[in-house]
N, C-alpha and C positions, 0 to 999 in steps of 0.2 A: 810230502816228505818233511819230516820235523827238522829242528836241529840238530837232537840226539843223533837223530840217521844221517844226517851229513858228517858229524862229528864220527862216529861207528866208520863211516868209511873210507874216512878220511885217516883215521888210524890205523883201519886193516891196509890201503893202499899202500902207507907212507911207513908197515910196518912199524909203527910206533908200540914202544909199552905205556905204563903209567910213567914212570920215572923221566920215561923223554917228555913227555907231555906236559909233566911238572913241570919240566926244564924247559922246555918251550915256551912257557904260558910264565916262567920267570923274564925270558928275555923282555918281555913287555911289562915287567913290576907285575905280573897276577900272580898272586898268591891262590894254589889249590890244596888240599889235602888228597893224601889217594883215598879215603874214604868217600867226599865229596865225588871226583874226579868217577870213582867207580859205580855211586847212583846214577851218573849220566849211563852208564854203557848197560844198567840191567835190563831187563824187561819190561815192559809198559806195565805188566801187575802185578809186578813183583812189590812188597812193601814198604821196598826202603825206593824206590824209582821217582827222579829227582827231573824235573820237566829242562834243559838246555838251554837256556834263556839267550837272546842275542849278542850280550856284552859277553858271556862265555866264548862263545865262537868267534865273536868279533876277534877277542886276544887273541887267539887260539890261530888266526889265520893271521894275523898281523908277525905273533910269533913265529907262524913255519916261514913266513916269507924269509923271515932275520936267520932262521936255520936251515934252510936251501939256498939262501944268495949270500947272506952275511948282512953283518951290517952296512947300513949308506953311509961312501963314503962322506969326512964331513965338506961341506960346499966350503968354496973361497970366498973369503970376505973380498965382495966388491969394493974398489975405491971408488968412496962417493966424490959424487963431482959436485964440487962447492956451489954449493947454489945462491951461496949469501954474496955471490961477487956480484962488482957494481955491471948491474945492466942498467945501464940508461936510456929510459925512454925517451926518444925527442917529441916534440910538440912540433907538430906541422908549423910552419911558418906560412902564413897569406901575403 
């Protein structure tokens, strides 16, 4: 199975058009065109049929995540615990 066909079914499942997909694949800074975006879904011989390369799908799954769960929220800044306080080593005494 390519990527294209994961990509194809992962759209027909999740009922996606271009326009979400665009917007999807923005939550993550990717920039697509619908021209672009519609070479992945043609046919394998069709002329203009554009191979789905990894980093495509990569966003593409990074962004459904952020558009079915939302974004993380953001973490609490832990307080560091000062580690520059005096620890003093003792020297064994004989």
């Amino acid at each position: 199975m390519t990527n294209n066909d994961i990509f194809k079914k992962l759209r027909v499942a999740h009922k996606l058009r271009d326009d979400d997909i665009i917007k999807i694949l923005e939550l993550v800074d990717f920039r697509v065109t619908k021209s672009e975006l519609g070479a992945f879904f043609r046919r394998e011989d069709h002329p203009n049929y554009v191979e789905c390369g990894d980093q495509i799908l990569r966003n593409f799954l990074n962004g459904l995540i952020i558009h079915l769960r939302g974004p993380m929220p953001a973490k609490e800044s832990k307080k560091k615990s000062n580690t520059n306080t005096e620890h003093s080593k003792r020297k064994k005494t004989k």
